[in-house]
DRENDO-1510 file (C-alpha; in Angstrom, 1 decimal, always signed):
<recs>
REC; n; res; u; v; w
REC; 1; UNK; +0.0; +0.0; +0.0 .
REC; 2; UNK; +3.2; +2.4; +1.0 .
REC; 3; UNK; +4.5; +1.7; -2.6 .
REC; 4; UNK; +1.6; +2.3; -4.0 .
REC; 5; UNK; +0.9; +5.6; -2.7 .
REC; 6; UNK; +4.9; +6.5; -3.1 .
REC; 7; UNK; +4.3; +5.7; -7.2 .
REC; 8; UNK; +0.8; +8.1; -7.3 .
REC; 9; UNK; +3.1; +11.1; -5.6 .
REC; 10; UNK; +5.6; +10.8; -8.5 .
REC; 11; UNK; +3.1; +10.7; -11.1 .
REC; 12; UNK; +1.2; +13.8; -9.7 .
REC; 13; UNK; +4.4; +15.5; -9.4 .
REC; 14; UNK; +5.5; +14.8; -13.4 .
REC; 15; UNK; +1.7; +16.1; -14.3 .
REC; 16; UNK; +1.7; +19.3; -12.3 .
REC; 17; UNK; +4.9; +19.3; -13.3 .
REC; 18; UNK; +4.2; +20.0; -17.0 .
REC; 19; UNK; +5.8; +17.2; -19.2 .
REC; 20; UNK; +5.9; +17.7; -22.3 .
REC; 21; UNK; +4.4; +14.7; -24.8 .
REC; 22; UNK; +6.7; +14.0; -27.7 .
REC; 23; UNK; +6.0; +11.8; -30.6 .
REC; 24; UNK; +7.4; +11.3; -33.9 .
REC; 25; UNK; +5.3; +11.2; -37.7 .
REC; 26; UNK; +6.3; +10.7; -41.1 .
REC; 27; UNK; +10.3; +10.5; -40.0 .
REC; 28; UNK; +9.8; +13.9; -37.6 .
REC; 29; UNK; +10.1; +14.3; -34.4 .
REC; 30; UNK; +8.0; +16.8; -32.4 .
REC; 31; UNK; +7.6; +18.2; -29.1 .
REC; 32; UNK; +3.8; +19.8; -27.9 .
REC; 33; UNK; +4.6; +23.4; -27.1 .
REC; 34; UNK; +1.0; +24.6; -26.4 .
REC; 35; UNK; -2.0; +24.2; -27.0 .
REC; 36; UNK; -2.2; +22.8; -30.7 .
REC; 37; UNK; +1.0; +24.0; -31.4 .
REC; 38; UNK; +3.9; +21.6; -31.7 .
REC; 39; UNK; +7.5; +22.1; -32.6 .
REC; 40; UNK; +10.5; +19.7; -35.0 .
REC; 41; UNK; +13.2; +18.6; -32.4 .
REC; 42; UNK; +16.1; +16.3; -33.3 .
REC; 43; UNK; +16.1; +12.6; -32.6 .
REC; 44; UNK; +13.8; +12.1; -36.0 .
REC; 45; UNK; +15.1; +10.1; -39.5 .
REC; 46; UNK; +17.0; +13.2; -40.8 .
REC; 47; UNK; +18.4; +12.8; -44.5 .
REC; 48; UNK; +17.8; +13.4; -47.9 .
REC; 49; UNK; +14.8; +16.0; -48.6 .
REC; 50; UNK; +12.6; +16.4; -45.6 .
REC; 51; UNK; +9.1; +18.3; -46.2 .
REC; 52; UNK; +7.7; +19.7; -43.1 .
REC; 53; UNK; +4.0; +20.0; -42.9 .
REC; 54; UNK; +2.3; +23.1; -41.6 .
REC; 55; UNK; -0.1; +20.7; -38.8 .
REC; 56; UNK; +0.2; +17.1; -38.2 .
REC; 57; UNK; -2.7; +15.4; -36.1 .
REC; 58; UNK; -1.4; +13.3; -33.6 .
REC; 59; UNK; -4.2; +11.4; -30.7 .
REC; 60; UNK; -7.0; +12.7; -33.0 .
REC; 61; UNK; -5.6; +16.1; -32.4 .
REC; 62; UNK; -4.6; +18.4; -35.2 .
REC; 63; UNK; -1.6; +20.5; -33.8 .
REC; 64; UNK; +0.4; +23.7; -36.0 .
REC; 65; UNK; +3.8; +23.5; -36.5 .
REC; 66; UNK; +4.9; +27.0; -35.0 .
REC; 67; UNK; +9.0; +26.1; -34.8 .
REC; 68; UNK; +12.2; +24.4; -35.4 .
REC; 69; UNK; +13.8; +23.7; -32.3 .
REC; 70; UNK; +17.2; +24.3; -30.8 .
REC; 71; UNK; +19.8; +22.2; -33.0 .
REC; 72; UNK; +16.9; +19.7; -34.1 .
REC; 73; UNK; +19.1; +19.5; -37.3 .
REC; 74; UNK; +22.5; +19.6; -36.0 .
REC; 75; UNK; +24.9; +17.9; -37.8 .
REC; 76; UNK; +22.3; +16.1; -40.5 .
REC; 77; UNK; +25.2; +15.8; -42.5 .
REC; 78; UNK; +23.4; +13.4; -45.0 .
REC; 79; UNK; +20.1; +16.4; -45.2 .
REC; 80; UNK; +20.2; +17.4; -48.6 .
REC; 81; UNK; +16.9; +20.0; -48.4 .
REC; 82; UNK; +14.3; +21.3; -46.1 .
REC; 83; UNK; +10.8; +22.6; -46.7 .
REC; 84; UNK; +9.7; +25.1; -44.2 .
REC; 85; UNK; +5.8; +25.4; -44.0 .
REC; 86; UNK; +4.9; +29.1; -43.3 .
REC; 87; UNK; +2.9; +28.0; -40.2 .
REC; 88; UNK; +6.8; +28.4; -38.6 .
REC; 89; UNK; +7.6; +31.5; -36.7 .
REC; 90; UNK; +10.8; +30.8; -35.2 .
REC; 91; UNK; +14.0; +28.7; -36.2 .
REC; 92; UNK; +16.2; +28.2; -32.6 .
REC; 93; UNK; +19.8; +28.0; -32.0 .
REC; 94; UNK; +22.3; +25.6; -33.8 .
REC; 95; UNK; +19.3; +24.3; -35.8 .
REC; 96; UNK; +20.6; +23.9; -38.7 .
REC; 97; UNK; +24.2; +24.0; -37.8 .
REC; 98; UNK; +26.6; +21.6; -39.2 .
REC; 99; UNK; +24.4; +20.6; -42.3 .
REC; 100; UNK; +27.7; +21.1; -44.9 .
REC; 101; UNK; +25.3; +19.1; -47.2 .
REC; 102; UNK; +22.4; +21.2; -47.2 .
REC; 103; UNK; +21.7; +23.1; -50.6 .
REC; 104; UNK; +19.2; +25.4; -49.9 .
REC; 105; UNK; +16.6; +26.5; -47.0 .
REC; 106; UNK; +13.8; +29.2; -47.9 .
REC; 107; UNK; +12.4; +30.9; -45.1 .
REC; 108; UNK; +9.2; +32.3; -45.5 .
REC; 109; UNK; +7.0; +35.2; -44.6 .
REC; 110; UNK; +6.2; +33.8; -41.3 .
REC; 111; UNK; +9.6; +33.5; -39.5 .
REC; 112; UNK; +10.0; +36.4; -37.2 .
REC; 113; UNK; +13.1; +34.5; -34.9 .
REC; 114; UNK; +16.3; +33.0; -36.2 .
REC; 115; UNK; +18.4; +32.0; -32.7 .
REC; 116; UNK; +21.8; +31.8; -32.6 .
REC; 117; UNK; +24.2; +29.9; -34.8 .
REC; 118; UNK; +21.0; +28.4; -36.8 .
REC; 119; UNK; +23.1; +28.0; -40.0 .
REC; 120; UNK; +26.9; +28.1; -38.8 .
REC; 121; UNK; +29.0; +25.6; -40.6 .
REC; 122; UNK; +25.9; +25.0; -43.0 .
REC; 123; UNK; +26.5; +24.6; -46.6 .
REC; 124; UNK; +22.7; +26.0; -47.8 .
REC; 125; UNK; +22.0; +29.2; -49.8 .
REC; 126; UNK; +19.7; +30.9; -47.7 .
REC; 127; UNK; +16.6; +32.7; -49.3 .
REC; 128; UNK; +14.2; +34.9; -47.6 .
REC; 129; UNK; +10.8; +35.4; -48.8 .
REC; 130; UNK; +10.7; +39.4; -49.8 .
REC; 131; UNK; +7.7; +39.7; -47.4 .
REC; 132; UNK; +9.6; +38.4; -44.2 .
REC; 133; UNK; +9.1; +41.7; -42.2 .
REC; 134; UNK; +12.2; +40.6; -40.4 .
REC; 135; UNK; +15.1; +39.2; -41.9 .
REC; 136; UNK; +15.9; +39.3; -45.6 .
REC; 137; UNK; +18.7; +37.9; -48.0 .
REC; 138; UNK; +21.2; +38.6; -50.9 .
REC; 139; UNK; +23.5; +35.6; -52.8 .
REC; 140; UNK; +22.3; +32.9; -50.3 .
REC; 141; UNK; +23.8; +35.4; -47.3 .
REC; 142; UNK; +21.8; +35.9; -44.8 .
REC; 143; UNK; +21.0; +39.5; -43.3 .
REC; 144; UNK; +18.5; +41.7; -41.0 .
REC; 145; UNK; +15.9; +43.2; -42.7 .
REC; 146; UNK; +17.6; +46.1; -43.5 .
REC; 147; UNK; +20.7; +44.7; -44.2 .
REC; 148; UNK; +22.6; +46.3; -40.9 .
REC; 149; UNK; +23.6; +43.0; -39.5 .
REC; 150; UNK; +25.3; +40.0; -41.6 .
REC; 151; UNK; +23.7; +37.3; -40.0 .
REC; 152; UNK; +25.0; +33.9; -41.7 .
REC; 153; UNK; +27.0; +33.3; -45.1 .
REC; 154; UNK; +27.2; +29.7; -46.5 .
REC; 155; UNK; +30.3; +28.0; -46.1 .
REC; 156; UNK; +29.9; +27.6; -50.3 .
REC; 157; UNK; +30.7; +30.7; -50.0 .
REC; 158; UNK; +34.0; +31.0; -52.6 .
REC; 159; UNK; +36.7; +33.4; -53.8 .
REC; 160; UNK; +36.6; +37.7; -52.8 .
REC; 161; UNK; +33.2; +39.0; -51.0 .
REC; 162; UNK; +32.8; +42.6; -50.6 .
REC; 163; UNK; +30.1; +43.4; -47.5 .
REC; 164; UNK; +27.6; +45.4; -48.2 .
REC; 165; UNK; +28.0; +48.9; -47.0 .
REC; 166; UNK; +25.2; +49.0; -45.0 .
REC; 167; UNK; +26.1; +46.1; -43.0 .
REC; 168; UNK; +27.2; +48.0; -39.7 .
REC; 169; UNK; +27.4; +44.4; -37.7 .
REC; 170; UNK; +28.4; +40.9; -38.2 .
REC; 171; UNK; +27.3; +37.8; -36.3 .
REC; 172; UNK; +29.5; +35.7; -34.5 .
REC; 173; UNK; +30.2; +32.6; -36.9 .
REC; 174; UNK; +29.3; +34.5; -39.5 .
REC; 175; UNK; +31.5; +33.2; -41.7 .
REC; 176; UNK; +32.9; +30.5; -39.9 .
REC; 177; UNK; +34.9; +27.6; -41.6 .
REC; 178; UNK; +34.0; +29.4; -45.2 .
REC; 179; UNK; +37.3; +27.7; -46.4 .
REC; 180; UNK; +37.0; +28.5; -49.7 .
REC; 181; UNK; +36.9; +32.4; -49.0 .
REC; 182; UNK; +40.2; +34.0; -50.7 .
REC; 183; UNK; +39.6; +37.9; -49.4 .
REC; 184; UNK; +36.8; +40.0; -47.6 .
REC; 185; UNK; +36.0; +44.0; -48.2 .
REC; 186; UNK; +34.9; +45.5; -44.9 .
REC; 187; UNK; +32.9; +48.5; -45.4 .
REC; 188; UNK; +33.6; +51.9; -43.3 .
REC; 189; UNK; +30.4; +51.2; -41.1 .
REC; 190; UNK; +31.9; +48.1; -39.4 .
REC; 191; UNK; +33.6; +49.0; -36.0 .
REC; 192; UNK; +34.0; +45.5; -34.8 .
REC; 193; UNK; +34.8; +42.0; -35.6 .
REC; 194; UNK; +32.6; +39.1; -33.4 .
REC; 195; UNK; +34.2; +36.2; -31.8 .
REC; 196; UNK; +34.8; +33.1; -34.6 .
REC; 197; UNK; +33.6; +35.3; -37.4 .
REC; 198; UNK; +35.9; +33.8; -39.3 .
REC; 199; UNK; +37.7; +31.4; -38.0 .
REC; 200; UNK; +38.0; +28.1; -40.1 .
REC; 201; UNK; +38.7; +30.3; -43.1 .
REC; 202; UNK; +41.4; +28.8; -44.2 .
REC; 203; UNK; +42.2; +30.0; -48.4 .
REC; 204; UNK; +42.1; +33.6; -46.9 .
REC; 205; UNK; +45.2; +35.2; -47.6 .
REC; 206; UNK; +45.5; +38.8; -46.6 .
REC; 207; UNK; +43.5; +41.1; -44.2 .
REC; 208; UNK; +42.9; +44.7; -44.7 .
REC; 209; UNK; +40.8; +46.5; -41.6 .
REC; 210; UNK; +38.7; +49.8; -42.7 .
REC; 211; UNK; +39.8; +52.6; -39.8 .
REC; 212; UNK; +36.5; +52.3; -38.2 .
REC; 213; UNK; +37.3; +48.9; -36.6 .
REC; 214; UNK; +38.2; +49.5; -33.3 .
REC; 215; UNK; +38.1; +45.6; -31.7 .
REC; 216; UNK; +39.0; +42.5; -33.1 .
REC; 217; UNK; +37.1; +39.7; -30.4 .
REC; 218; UNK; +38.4; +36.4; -29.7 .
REC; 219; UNK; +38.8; +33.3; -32.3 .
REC; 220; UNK; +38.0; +35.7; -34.4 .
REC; 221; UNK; +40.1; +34.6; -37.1 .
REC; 222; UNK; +41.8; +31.6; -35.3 .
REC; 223; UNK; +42.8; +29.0; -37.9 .
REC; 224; UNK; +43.1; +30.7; -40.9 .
REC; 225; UNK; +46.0; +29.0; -41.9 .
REC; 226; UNK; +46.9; +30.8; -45.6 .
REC; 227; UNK; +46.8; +34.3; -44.2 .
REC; 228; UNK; +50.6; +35.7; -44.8 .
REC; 229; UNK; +49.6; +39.5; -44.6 .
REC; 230; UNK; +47.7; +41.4; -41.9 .
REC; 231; UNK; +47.7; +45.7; -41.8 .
REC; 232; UNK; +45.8; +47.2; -38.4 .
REC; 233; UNK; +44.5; +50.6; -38.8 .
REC; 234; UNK; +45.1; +53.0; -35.6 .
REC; 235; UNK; +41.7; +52.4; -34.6 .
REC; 236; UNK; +41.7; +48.8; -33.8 .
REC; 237; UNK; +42.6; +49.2; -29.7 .
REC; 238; UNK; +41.8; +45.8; -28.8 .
REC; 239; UNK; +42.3; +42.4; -30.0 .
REC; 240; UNK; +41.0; +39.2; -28.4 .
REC; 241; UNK; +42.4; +35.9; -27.0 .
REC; 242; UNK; +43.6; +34.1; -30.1 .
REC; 243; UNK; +41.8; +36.6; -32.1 .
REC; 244; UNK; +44.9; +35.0; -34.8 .
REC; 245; UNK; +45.6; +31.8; -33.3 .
REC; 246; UNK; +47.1; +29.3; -35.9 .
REC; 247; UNK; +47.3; +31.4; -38.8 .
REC; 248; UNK; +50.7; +29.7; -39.5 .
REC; 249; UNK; +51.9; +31.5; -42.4 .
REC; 250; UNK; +51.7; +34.8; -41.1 .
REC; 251; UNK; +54.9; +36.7; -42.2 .
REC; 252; UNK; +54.0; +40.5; -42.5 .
REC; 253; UNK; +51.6; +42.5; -39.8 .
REC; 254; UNK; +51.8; +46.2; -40.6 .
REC; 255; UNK; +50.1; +48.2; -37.2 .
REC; 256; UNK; +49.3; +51.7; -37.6 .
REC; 257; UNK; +48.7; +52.9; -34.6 .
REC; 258; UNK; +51.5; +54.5; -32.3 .
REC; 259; UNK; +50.6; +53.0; -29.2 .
REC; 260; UNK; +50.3; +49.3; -29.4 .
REC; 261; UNK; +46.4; +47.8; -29.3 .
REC; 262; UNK; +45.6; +46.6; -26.1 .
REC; 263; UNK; +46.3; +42.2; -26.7 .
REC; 264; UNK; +43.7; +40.9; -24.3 .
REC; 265; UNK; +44.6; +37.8; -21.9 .
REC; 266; UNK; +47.4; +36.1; -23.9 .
REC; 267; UNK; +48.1; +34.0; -27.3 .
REC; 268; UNK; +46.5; +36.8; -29.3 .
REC; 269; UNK; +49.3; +35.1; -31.9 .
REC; 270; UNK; +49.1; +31.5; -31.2 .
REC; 271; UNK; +51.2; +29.4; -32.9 .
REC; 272; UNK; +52.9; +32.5; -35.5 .
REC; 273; UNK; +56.2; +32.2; -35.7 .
REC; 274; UNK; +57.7; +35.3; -34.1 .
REC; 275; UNK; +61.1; +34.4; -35.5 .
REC; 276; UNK; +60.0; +34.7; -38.7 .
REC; 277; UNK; +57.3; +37.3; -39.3 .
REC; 278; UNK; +58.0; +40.8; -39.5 .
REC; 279; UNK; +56.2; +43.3; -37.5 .
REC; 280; UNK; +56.0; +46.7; -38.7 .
REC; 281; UNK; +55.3; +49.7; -36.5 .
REC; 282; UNK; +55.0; +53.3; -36.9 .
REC; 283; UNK; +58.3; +55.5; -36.6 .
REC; 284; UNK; +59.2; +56.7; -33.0 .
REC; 285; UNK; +57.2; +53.5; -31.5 .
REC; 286; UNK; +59.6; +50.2; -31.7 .
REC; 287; UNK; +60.8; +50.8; -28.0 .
REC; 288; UNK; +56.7; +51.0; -27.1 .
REC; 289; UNK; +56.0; +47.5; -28.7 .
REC; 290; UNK; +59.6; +46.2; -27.5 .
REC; 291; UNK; +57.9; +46.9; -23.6 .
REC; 292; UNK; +54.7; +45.6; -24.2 .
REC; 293; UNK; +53.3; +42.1; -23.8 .
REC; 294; UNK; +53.3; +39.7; -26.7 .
REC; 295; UNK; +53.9; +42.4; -29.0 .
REC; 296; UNK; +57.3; +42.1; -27.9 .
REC; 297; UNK; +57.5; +38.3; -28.8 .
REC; 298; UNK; +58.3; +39.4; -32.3 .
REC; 299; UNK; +62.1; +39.8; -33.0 .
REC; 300; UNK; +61.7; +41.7; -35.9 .
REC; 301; UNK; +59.8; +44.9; -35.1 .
REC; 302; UNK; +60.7; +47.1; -37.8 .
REC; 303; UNK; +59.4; +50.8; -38.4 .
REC; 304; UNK; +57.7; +51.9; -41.1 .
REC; 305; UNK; +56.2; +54.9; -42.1 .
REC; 306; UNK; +52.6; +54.6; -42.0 .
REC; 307; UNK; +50.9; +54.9; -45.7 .
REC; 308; UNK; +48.3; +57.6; -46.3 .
REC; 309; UNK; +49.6; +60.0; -43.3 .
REC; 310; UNK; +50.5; +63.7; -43.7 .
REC; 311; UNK; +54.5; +63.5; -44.6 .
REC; 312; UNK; +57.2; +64.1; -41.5 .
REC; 313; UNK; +57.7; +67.5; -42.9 .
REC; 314; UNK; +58.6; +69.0; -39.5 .
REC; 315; UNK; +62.4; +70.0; -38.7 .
REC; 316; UNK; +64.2; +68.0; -35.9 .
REC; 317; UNK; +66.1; +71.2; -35.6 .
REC; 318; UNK; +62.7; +72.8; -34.1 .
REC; 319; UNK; +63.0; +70.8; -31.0 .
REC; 320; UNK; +65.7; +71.6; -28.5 .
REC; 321; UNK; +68.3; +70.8; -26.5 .
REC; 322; UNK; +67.5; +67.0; -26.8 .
REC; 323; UNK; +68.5; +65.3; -24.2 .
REC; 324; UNK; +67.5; +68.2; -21.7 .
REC; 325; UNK; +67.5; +68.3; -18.2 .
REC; 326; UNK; +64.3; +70.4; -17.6 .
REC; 327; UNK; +62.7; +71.9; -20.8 .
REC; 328; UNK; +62.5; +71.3; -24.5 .
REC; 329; UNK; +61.5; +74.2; -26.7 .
REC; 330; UNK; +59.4; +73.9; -29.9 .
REC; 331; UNK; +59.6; +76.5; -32.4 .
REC; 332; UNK; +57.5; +77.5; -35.3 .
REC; 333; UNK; +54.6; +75.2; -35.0 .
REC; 334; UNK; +50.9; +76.7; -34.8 .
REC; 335; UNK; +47.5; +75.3; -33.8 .
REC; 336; UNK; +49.4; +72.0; -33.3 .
REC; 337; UNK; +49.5; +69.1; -30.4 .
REC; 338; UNK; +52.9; +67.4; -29.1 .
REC; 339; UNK; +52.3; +64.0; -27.1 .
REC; 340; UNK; +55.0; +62.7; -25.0 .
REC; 341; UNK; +54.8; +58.7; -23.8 .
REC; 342; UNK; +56.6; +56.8; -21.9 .
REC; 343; UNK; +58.0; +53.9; -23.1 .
REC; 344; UNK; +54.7; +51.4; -21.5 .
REC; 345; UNK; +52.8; +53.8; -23.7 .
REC; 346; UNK; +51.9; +56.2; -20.5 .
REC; 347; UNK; +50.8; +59.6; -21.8 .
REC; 348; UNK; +53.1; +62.2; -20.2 .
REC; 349; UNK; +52.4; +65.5; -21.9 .
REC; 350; UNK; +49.6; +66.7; -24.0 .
REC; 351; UNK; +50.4; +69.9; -25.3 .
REC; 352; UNK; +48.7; +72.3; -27.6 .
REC; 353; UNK; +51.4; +74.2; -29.7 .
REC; 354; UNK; +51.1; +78.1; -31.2 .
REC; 355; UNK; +54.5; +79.2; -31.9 .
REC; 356; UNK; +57.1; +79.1; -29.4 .
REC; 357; UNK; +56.6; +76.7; -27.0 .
REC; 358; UNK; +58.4; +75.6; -23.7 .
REC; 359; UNK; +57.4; +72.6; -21.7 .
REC; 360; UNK; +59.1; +71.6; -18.4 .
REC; 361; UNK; +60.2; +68.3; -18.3 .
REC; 362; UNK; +61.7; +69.0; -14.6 .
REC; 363; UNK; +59.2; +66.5; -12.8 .
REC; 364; UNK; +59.5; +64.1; -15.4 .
REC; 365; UNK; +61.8; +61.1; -14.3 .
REC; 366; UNK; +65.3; +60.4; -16.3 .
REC; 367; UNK; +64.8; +58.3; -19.5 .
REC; 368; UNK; +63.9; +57.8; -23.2 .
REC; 369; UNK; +60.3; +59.2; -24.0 .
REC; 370; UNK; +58.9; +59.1; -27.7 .
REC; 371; UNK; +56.8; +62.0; -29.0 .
REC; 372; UNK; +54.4; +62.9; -31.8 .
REC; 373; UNK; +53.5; +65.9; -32.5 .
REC; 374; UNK; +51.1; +66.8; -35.6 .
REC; 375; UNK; +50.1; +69.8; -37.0 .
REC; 376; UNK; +48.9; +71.1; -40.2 .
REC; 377; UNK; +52.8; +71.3; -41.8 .
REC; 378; UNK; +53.0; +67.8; -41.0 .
REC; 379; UNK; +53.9; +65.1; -38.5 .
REC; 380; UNK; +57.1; +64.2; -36.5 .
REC; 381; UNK; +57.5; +61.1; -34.4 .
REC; 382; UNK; +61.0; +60.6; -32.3 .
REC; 383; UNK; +62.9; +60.3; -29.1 .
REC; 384; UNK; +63.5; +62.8; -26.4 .
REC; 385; UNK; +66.0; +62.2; -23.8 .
REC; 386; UNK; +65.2; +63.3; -20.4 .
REC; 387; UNK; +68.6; +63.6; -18.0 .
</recs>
């Protein structure tokens, strides 16, 4: 009688509890969601062409099929197409991910979510019906509505791909293992590049950032294996954790900017050989990457100046005495702006010039200091030497 009553307590609890009934027709598997609504989950007969009716009756009850559930497709590798009834509102996370076999989905009208990751690693051309008030699409890429985010491009994907300048953000994965992607155009309204955009992308050979890109996330091209040549504007300020991680044949990076981007946590440069690939820096700022951490891994910090800046017109003679012991003066330079660092990159002086000009260095401790002082004659980048 004891075990009785202990078995009715568990079955009351998993009622009240809310279990959900699943069953599986015609190959699919679904999942009762609410009333008369049901959703695909994975577990079903998933290969060749799978048609997905908009209800199925199951018990004598005829249910709507409102979704596609979290990675109900994942890694179908033998799916070969999908027909998505437009009773489906919403496509969840990793659905479709890992289908490198999948030629085409169409998403129609109805869809109004995509989750996360829903076509990463997938091989189908994605078209979106023109009335989808949501999302829409362009070559098999898929986008927002408006085209501001790249959402997802097929890993079919081959040779150059320009994104379109209206794309102001990219999805994480969005391009992940597209290894038949040679180059990418970033347009001027992209200021940052997601974690694992494109890692995986392994025939790319050179990268080019626009100078709105001020943060290049983790993984995010981690494994790109041709990539010889990279050039960082002075905008980018931060790169993740193996942000270029196993790009083995990475020979020449060109950075721009005078202090070093911030590398954050550590093997931003996994696996490059520092022996071997040559880091070019702007004038005046070797001694500022030689200090800093994992930029100074390379040995050949060489530097360069930087293409498409105003030409070091200005005089050394202009600056004096160098070394000094308590001031420099600055002659002949109007409306502009001498920055002194430190070697770690510290900003010491900021100075707006108009003529003659004398700072005081007297509180400043003994040492080598690089400036850079622009104006509209030009720019000059060197070494001061305080006594």
């Amino acid at each position: 009688m004891k075990k009785l009553l202990f078995i009715s307590v568990i079955l009351s609890f998993t009622i009240s509890g809310g279990a959900q009934t699943i069953f599986t027709e015609g190959g699919i598997r679904y999942i009762i969601t609410e009333t008369n609504t049901v959703g695909v989950i994975s577990g079903g007969n998933y290969s060749g062409s799978i048609t997905i009716p908009s209800t199925v009756i199951y018990s004598g009850i005829t249910y709507s099929v409102t979704s596609i559930g979290t990675a109900a497709f994942l890694n179908c590798k033998s799916l070969i197409s999908i027909t998505i009834p437009s009773s489906v509102t919403t496509i969840g996370t990793y659905a479709f991910q890992d289908c490198i076999n999948l030629t085409s989905v169409n998403i129609p009208p109805s869809v109004a979510t995509i989750g996360k990751n829903a076509f990463s690693n997938c091989s189908a051309l994605i078209n979106v019906d023109s009335n989808n008030p949501n999302y829409s699409s362009k070559d098999g890429v898929l986008y927002n509505k408006d085209q501001l985010t790249l959402i997802q491009c097929p890993i079919s994907l081959s040779g150059s791909f320009s994104i379109p300048t209206t794309v102001s953000s990219i999805e994480e994965k969005a391009f992940f293992k597209c290894t038949s992607l040679t180059s990418v155009t970033f347009p001027a309204s992209v200021t940052s590049v997601p974690y694992y955009s494109f890692s995986g992308c392994s025939s790319l050979t050179s990268l080019t950032f626009p100078s709105s890109v001020t943060s290049i996330e983790s993984l995010a091209f981690y494994d790109c294996s041709s990539l010889t040549s990279l050039i960082l504007p002075s905008s980018v300020k931060t790169i993740g954790f193996k942000a270029f991680g196993n790009c083995t044949s990475l020979s020449t990076i060109k950075v721009y900017s005078f202090i070093p981007p911030t590398l954050l946590l550590t093997e931003v440069f996994f696996q490059v050989d520092k022996s071997i690939c040559k880091l070019y820096v702007p004038i005046g700022s070797s001694s500022i990457y030689k200090a800093r951490d994992q930029w100074k891994d390379f040995i050949n910090i060489i530097e360069l100046a930087p293409t498409g800046m105003v030409s070091e017109t200005i005089q050394e003679s202009i600056i004096y005495p160098n070394p000094t012991r308590d001031y420099i003066n600055i002659s002949g330079i109007h409306n502009g702006i001498i920055r002194i660092y430190d070697l770690n990159g510290k900003l010491i002086v900021d100075y707006y010039l108009n003529g003659d000009d004398q700072i005081d260095l007297r509180n400043v401790l003994s040492g080598v200091y690089i400036y850079s002082i622009q104006s509209p004659d030009g720019v000059k980048r060197g070494k001061i030497v305080k006594e």
